[in-house]
C-alpha positions as protocol buffer text, in pm:
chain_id: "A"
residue {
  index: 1
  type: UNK
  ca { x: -6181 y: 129 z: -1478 }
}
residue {
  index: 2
  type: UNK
  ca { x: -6028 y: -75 z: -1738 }
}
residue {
  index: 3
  type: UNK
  ca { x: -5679 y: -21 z: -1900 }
}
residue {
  index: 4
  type: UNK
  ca { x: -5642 y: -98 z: -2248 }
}
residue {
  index: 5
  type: UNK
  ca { x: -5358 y: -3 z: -2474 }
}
residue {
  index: 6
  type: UNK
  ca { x: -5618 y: -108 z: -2789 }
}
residue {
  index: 7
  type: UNK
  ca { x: -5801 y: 247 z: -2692 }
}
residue {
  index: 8
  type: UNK
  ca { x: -5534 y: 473 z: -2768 }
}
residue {
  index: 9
  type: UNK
  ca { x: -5508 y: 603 z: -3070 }
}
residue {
  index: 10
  type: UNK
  ca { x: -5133 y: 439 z: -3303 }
}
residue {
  index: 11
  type: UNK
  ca { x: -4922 y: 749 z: -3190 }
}
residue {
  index: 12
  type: UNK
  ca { x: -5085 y: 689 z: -2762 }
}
residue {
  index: 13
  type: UNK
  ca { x: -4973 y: 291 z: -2841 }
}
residue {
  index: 14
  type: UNK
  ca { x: -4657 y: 408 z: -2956 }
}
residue {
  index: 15
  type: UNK
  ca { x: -4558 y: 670 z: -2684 }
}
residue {
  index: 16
  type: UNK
  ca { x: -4635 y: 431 z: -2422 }
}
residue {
  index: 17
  type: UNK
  ca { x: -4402 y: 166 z: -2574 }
}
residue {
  index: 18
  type: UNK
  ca { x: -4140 y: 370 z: -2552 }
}
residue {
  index: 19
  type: UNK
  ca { x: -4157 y: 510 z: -2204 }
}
residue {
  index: 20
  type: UNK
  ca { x: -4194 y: 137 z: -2072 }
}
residue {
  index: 21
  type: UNK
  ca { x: -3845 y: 83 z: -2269 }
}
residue {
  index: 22
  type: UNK
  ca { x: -3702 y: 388 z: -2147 }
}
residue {
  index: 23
  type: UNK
  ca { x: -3771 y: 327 z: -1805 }
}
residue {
  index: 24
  type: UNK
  ca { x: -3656 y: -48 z: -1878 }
}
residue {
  index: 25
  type: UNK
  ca { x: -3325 y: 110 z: -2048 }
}
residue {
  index: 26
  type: UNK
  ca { x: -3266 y: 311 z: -1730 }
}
residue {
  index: 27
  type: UNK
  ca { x: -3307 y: 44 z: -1487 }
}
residue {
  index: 28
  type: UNK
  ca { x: -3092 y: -174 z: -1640 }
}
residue {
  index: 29
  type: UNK
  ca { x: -2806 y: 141 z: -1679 }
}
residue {
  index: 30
  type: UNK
  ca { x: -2896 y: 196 z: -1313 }
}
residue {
  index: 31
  type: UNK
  ca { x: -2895 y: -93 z: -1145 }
}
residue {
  index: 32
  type: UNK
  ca { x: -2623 y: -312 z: -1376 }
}
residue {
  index: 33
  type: UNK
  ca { x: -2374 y: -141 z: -1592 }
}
residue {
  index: 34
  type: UNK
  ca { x: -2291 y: 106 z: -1338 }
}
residue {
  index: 35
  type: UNK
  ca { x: -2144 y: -114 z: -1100 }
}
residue {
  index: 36
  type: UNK
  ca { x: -2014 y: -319 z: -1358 }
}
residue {
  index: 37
  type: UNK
  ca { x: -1819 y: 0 z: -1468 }
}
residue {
  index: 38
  type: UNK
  ca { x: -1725 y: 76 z: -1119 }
}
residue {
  index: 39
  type: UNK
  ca { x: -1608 y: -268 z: -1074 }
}
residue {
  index: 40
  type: UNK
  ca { x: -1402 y: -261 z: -1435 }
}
residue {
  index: 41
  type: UNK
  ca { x: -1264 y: 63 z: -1300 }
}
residue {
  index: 42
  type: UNK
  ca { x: -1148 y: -113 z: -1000 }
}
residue {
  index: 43
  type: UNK
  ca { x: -971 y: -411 z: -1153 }
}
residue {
  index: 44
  type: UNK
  ca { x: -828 y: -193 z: -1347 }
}
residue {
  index: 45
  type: UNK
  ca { x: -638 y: 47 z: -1111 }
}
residue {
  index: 46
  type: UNK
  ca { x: -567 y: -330 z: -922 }
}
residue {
  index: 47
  type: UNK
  ca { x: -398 y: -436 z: -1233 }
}
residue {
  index: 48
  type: UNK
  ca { x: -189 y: -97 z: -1316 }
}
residue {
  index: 49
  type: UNK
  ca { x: -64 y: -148 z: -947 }
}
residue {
  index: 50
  type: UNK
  ca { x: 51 y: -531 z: -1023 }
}
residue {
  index: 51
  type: UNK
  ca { x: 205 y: -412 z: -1398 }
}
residue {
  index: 52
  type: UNK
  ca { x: 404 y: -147 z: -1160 }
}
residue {
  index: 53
  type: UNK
  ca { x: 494 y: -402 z: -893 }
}
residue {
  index: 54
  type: UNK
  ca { x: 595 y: -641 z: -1168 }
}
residue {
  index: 55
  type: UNK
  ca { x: 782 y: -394 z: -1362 }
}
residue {
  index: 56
  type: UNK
  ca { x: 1028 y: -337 z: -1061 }
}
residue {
  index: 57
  type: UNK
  ca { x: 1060 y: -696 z: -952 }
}
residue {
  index: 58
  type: UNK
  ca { x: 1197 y: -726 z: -1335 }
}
residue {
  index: 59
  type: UNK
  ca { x: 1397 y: -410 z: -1281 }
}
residue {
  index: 60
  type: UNK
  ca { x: 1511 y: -575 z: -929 }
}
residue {
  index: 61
  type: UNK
  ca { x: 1587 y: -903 z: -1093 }
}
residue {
  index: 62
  type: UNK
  ca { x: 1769 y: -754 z: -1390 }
}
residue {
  index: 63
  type: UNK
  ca { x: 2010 y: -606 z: -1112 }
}
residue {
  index: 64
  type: UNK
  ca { x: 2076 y: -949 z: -934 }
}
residue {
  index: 65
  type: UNK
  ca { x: 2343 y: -1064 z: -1119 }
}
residue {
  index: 66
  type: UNK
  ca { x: 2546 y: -738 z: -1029 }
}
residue {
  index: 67
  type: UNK
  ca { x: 2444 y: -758 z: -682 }
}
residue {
  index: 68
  type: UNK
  ca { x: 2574 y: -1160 z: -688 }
}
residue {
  index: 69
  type: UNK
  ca { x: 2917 y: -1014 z: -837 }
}
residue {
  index: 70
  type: UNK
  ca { x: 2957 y: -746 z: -615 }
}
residue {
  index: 71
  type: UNK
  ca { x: 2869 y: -948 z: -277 }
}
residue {
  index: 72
  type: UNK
  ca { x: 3108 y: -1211 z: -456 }
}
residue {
  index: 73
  type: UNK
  ca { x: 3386 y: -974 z: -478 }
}
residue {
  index: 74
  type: UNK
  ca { x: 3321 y: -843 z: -98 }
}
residue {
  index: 75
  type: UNK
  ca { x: 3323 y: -1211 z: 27 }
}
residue {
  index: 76
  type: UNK
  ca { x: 3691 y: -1235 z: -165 }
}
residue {
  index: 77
  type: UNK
  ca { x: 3806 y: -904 z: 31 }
}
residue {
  index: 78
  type: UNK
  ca { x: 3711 y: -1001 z: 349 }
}
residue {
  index: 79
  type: UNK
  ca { x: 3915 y: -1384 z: 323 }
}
residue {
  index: 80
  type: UNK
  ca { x: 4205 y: -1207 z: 171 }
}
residue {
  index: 81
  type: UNK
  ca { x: 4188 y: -920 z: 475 }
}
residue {
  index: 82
  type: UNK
  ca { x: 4165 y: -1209 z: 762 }
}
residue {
  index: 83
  type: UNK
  ca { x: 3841 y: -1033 z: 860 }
}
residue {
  index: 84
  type: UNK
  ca { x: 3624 y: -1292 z: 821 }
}
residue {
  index: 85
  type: UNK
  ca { x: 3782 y: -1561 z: 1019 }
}
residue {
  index: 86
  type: UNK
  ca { x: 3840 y: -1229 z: 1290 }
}
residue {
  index: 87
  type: UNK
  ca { x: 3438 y: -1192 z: 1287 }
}
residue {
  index: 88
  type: UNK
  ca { x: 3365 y: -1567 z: 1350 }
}
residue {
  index: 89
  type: UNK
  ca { x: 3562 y: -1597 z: 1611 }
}
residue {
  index: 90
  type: UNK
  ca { x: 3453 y: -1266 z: 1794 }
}
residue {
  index: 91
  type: UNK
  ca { x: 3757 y: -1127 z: 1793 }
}
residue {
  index: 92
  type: UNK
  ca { x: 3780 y: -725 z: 1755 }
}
residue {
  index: 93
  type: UNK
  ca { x: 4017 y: -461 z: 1725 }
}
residue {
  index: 94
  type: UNK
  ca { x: 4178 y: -342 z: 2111 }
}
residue {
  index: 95
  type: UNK
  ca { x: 4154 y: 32 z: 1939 }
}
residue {
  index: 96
  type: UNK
  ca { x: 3778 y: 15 z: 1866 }
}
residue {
  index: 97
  type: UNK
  ca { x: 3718 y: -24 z: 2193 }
}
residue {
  index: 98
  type: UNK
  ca { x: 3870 y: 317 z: 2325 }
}
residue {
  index: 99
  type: UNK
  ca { x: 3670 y: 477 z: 2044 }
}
residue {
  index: 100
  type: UNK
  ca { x: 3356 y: 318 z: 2122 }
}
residue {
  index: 101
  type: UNK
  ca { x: 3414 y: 464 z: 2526 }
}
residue {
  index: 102
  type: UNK
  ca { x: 3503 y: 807 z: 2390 }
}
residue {
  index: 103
  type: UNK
  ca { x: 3209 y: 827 z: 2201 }
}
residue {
  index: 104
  type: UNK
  ca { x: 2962 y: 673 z: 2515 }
}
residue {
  index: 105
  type: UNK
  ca { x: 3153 y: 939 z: 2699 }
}
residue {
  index: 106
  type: UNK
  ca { x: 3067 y: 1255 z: 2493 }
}
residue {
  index: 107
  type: UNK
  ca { x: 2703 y: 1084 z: 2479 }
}
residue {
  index: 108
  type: UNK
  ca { x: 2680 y: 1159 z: 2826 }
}
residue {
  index: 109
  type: UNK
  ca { x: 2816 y: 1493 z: 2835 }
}
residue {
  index: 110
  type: UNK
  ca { x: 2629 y: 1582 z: 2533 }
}
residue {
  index: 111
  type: UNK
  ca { x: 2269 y: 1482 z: 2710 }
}
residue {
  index: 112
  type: UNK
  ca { x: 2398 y: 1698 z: 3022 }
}
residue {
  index: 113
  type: UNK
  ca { x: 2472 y: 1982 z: 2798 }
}
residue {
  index: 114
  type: UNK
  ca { x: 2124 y: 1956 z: 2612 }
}
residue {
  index: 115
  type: UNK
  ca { x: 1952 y: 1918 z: 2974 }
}
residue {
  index: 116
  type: UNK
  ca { x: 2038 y: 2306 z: 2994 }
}
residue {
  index: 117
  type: UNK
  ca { x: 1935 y: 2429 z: 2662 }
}
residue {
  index: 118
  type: UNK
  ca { x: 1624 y: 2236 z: 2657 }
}
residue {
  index: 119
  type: UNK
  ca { x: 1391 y: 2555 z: 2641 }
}
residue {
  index: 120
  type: UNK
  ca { x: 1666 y: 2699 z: 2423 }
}
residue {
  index: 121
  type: UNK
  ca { x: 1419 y: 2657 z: 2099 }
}
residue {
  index: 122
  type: UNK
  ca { x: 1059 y: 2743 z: 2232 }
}
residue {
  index: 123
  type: UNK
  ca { x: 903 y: 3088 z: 2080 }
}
residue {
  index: 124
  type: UNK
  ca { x: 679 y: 3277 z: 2279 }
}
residue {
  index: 125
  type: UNK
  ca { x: 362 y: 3241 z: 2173 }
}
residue {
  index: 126
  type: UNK
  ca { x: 151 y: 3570 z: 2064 }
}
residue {
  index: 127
  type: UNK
  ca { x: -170 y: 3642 z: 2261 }
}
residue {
  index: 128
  type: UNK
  ca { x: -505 y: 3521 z: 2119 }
}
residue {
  index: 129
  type: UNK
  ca { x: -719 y: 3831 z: 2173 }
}
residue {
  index: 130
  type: UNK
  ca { x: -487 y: 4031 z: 1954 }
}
residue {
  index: 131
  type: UNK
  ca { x: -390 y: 4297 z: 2275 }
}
């Protein structure tokens, strides 16, 4: 058998050129532009995530000056209280350490207390076969 495209007839020549570049058209859609769409499509959601993380380190570093003033101004409280020289040295105040037992205490009475109730908050469940 012997294949010749000189023994069809113009239109047979013609038809048969353009299924081999259809199917050559396909394959190339196919097997190349759509994963080089699929990849564009990634970079690009990769890039709208970096213009977003960008966009609030500028927001974040538009706000530093006002954060500089502000810890600044806190540093200037705490030297004009005596605080800060308090805090390096360890020292603390005799009445925070009554509070600090009254609260430990009520801690403990509050976990004895909630020992009690524990079941206080369950619902009864309703019976699966619907009797």
């Amino acid at each position: 058998m012997e294949l010749s495209l000189s023994k069809l007839p113009w239109y047979g020549q013609i038809g048969a050129f353009v299924l081999v570049c259809v199917g050559a058209v396909f394959g190339f859609w196919k097997f190349y532009v759509q994963e080089m769409q699929a990849d564009i499509e990634a970079r690009q959601s990769r890039l709208t995530a970096l213009r977003a993380d960008i966009a609030r380190g500028v927001a974040t570093a538009r706000r530093l000056p006002q954060f500089q003033a502000d810890v600044t101004q806190l540093e200037q409280r705490l030297d004009m209280g005596g605080i800060r020289s308090r805090i390096a040295r360890g020292e603390s105040a005799p009445e925070n350490a009554a509070n600090v037992a009254a609260l430990e205490q009520r801690k403990v009475q509050r976990k004895l207390r909630n020992a009690r109730w524990k079941t206080d908050h369950q619902v009864t469940a309703f019976p699966s076969d619907g009797a």
